[in-house]
C-alpha positions in Angstrom: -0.4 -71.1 -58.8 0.4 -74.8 -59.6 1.1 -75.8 -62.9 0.2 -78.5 -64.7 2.0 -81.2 -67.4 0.0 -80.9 -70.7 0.1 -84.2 -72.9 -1.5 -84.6 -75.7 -4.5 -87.1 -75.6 -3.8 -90.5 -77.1 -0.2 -89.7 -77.5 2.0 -92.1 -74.2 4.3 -90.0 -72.2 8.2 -90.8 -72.9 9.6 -92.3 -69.6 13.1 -90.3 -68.6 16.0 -93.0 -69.0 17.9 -94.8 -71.3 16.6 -97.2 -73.5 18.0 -101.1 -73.6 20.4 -100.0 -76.8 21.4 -97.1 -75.2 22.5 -99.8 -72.2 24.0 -102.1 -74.4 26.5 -99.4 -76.3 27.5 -97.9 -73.0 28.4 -101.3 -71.8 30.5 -102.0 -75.2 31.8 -98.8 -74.6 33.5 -99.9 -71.2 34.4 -103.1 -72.3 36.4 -101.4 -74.7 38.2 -99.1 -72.7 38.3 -102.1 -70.3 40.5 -103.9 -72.9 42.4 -101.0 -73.8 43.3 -100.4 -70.0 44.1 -103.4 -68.9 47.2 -104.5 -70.4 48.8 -101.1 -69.3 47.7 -101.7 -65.7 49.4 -104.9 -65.8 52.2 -103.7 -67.5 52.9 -101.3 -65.0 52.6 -103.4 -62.2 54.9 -105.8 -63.9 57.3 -102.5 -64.3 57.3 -102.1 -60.6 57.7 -105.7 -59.5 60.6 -105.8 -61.7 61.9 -102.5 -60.2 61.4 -104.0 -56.8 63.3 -107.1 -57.4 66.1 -104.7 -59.1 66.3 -103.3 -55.5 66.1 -106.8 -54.0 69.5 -107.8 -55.9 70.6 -104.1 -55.2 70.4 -105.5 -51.5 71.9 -108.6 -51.9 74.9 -107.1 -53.6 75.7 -104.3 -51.0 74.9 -107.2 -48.1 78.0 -109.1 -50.3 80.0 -106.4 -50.3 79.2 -105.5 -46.5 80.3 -108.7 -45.8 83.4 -108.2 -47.6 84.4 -105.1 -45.9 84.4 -106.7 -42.6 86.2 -110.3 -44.1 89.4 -108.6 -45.1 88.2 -108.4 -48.6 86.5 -111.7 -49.4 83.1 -112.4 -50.8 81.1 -115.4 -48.6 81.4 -118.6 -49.5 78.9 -119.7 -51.8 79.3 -123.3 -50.2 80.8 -124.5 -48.1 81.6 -128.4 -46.9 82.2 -130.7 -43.8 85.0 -131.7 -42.1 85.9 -135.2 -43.8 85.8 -138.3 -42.0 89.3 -140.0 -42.1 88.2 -143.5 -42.0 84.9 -143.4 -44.5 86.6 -141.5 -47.0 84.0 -139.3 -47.4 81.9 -136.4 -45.7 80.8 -136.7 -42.0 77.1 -135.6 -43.0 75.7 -134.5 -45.9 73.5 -131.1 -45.9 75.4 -128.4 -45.1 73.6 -124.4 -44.4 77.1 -122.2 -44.8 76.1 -120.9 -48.2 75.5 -116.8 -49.8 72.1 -116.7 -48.3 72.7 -117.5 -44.4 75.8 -115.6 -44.4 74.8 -112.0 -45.8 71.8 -112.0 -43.1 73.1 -109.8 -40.7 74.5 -107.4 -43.6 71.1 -106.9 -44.7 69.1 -106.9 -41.5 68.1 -109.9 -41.1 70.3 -110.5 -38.0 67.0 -112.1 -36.3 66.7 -114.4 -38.9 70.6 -115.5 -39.2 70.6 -116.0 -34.9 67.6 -118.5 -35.8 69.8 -120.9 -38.2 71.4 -124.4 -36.2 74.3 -124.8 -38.1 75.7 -127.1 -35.6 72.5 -129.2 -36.4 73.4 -129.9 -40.0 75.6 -132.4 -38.9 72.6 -134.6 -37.4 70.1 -137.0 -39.5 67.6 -134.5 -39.7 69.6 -131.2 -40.8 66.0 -130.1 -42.5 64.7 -130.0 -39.0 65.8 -125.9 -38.4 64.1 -123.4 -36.7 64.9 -120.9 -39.1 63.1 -123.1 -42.0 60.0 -121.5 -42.8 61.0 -117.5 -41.9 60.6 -115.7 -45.2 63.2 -113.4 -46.2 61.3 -110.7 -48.4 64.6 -109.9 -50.1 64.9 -113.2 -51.4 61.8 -113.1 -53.2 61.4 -111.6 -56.7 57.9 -110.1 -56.4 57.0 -111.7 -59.5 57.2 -115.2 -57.9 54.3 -117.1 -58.5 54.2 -119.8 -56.4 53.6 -119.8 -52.2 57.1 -118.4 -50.5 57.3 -121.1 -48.4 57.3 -125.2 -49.8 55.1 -127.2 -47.6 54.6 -130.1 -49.7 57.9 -131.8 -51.2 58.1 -134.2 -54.8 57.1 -137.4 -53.2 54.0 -135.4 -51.3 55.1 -135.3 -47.5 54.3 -132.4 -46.0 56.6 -129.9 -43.9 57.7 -131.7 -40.6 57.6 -135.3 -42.2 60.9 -137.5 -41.9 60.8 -137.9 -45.8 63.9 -138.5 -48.1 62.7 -135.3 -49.9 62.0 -133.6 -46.7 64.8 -130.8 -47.7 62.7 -129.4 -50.2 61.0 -127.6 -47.5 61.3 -124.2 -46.5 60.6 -120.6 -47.0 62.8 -119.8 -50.8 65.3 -117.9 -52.5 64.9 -116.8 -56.2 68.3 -115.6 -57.0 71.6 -117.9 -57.5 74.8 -116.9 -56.7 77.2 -117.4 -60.1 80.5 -119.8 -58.9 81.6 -119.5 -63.1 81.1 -120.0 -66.7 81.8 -123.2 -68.3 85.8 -122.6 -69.4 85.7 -125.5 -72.1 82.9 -123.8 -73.7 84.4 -120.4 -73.7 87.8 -121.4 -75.4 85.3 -123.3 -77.8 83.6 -120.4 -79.1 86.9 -118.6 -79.0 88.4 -120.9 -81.2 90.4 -122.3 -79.1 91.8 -119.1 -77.3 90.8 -118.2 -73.8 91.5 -121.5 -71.9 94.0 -124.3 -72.4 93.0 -127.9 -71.6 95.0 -128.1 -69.0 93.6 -124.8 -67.3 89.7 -125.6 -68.1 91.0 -129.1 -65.9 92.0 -126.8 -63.4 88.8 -125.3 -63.0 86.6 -127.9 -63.3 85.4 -129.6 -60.2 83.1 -132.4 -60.9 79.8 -132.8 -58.3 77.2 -135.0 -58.1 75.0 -132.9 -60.0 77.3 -131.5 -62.6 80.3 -129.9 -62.9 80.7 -126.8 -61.6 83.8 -123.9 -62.9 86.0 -122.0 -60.3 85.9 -118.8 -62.2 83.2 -116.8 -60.7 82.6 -114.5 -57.8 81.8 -117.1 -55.5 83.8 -120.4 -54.8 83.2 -123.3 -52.6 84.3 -125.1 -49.8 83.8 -128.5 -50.2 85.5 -132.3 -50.0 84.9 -134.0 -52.6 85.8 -138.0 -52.4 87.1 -139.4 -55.7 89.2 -142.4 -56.2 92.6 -141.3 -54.5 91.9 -137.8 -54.6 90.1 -135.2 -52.8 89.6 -131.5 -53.2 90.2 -130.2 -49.6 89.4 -126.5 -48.8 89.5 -123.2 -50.6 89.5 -119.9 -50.0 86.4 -117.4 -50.5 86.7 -115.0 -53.5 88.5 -111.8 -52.8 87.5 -108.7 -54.5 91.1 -108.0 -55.8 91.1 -111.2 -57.8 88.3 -109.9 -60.0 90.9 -108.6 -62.7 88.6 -108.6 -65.1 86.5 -105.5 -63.5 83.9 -105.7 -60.6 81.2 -103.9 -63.6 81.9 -106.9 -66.0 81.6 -109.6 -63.4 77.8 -111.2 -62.6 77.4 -111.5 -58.6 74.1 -112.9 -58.2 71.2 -113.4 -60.4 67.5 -114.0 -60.6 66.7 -117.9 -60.4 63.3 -119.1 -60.7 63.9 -122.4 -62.7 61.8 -121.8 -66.1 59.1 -124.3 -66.8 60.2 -126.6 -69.5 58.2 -127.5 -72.4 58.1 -131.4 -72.6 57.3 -133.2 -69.6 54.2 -132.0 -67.8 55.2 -132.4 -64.5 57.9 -129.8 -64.5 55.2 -127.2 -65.0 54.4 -126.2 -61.4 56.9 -124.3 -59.8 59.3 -125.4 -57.0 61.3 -127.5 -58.7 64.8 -126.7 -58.4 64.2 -123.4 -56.6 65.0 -124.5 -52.8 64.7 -123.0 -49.0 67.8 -120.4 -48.4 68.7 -121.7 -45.2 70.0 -125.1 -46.1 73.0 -124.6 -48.3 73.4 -127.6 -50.3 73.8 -131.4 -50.2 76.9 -133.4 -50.3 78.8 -132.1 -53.0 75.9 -129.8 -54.4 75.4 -126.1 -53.9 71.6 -125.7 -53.8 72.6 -121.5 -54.4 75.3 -121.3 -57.0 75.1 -121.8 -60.9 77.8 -122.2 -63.3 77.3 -120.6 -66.6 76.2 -123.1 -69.6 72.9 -122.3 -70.8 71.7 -119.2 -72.2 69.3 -117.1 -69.7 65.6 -118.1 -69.9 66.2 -121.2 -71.1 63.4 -123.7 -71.3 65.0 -127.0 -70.1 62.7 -130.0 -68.9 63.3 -132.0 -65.5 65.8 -134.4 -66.3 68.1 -132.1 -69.4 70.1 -130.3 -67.1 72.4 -131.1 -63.3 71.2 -128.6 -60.3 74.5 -126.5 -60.9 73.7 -126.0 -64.7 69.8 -125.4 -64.5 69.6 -121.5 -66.2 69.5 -118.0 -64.7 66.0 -117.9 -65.0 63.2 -115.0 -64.2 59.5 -114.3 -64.9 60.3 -110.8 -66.3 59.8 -110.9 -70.4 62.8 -111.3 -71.9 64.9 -110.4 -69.8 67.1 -111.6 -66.4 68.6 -109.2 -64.0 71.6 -109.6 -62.6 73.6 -107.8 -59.4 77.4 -106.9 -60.6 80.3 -107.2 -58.1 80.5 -103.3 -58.4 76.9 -103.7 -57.2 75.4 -102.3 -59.9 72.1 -103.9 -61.6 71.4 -104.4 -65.0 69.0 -106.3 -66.8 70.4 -109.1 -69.6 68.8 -110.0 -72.6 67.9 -113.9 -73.2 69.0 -113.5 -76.1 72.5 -111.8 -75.2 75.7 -113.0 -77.1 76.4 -116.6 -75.5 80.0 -115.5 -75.4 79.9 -112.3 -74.1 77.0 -114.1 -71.4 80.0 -116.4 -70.5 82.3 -113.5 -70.0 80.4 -112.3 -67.9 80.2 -115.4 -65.5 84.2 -114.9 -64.8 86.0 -112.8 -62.7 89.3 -113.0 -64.2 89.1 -115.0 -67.6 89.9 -111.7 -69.4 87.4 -112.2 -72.1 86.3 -109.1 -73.8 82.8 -107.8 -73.0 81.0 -106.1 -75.7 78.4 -103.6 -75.2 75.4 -104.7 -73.4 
């Protein structure tokens, strides 16, 4: 038997659906719980980019100590020079690619990568010119970074492959620094006077081009460097039994990502000081060490700052993770005792660490 709908007469039928408010509150409703979501999704990815850049310096610091193993106990170089030519007085060419970054390769299987590097071609005019220039490393990359892996375009705007004066700026990057030191005269000043004599911070100090840069870290340098009747000739790579004051109190390398500063526009974009990790440094400049002198995170503009004493810098709030030479990694507050930061820059300063 069929049925039929009844309605009453004059009385329209009620369509099945929601109505336009109905619409509008479910959509308000998602928005909400759109809102509320959202910053926990990105804080978790942030969370696991940080984790995964943890593991990045985790790898750099057992490639170091890999590397040690098999060099009779000594860290790599974190620079190293050229052979000096007698009758100039000065360094037979200037880039050099011997730094932490090319040497560790084939302790963290990136032998492929390492067989690529020309390091008898640093010595020509175009050292930039390497077929190992543009090969991204994925463990020299925090995954935070927020700019392209590789530099195509340098400062003055010539592309990749040009002959330009800036053409060294290109390359695929690195976003960790290797730490050569903390900056002696400032130590024994916050100590009162204690830590350092004048005559040991003089010692230490070796002036560059760019800064000077403190012999008290986990990685030295190699270089020549010509001043009037004097030169510093070679020196020997760090060893791991010179660390006297503990391999878990002693920074190895650290997140490096040059901070934007806060007064001159046109140090927002990011490269600026970050550069490609096959090419080592220039003259007297190590592109991939930092000496200790500002506190982490530190907002510094263009010109406040030389290369060597630009900050440990990350894009992780608060925070800049650092690989130890017992290669352990810990994160470090920005706003860490400057002291205790400083103490931690040296190998064997015997300054006392407090509590992290």
């Amino acid at each position: 038997m069929r049925l039929e709908s009844k309605s009453t007469p004059g009385v329209p039928q009620r369509q099945s659906g929601f109505t336009l408010v109905e619409l509008l509150v479910v959509i308000a409703i998602i928005g909400v719980l759109i809102a509320l979501l959202l910053p926990a999704v990105q804080s978790a990815r942030e969370a696991a980019r940080r984790s995964s850049c943890s593991n990045n310096l985790r790898q750099l610091g057992i490639g170091c100590l890999n590397y040690a193993s098999t060099y009779k106990d000594a860290l790599p170089p974190g620079f190293a020079g050229w052979e000096l030519d007698e009758q100039r007085r000065q360094p037979k060419w200037n880039f050099t690619k011997k730094s932490i970054f090319s040497r560790i390769l084939p302790f963290i299987e990136e032998q492929a990568a390492y067989d690529q590097i020309d390091f008898e071609y640093e010595r020509s005019a175009n050292p930039y010119d390497d077929p190992s220039q543009s090969i991204v490393v994925s463990t020299y990359l925090c995954p935070s970074w927020d700019a392209p892996p590789v530099r195509v375009t340098s400062e003055d705007g010539a592309g990749i492959g040009s002959s330009s004066a800036y053409a060294y700026q290109h390359g695929a990057l690195v976003t960790y620094s290797g730490c050569s030191g903390a900056d002696a005269a400032t130590i024994a000043s916050l100590s009162g006077g204690g830590g350092y004599s004048q005559e040991e911070i003089d010692e230490l100090r070796v002036q560059t081009p760019f800064g000077p840069v403190y012999r008290n870290g986990a990685f030295t340098f190699d270089v020549i460097e010509p001043l009037p009747n004097r030169f510093f000739g070679k020196e020997e790579p760090r060893k791991l039994r010179q660390i006297t004051d503990g391999t878990s109190n002693s920074f190895m390398i650290g997140e490096f990502v040059d901070t934007p500063c806060e007064n001159f526009s046109t140090c927002l974009d990011r490269p600026w000081f970050n550069r490609p990790w096959y090419l080592g440094g220039f003259q007297n400049a190590p592109y991939h060490l930092k000496v200790l002198l500002n506190q982490p995170n530190s907002k510094l503009d263009k010109f406040s700052a030389p290369f060597v004493q630009r900050p440990f810098s990350s894009l992780h709030t608060g925070v800049v993770q650092f690989v130890y030479c017992d290669g352990s990694v810990r994160p470090v507050a920005e706003n860490i005792d400057f002291l205790t930061y400083l103490g931690l820059g040296t190998v064997n300063g015997g300054e006392i660490i407090n509590g992290l």
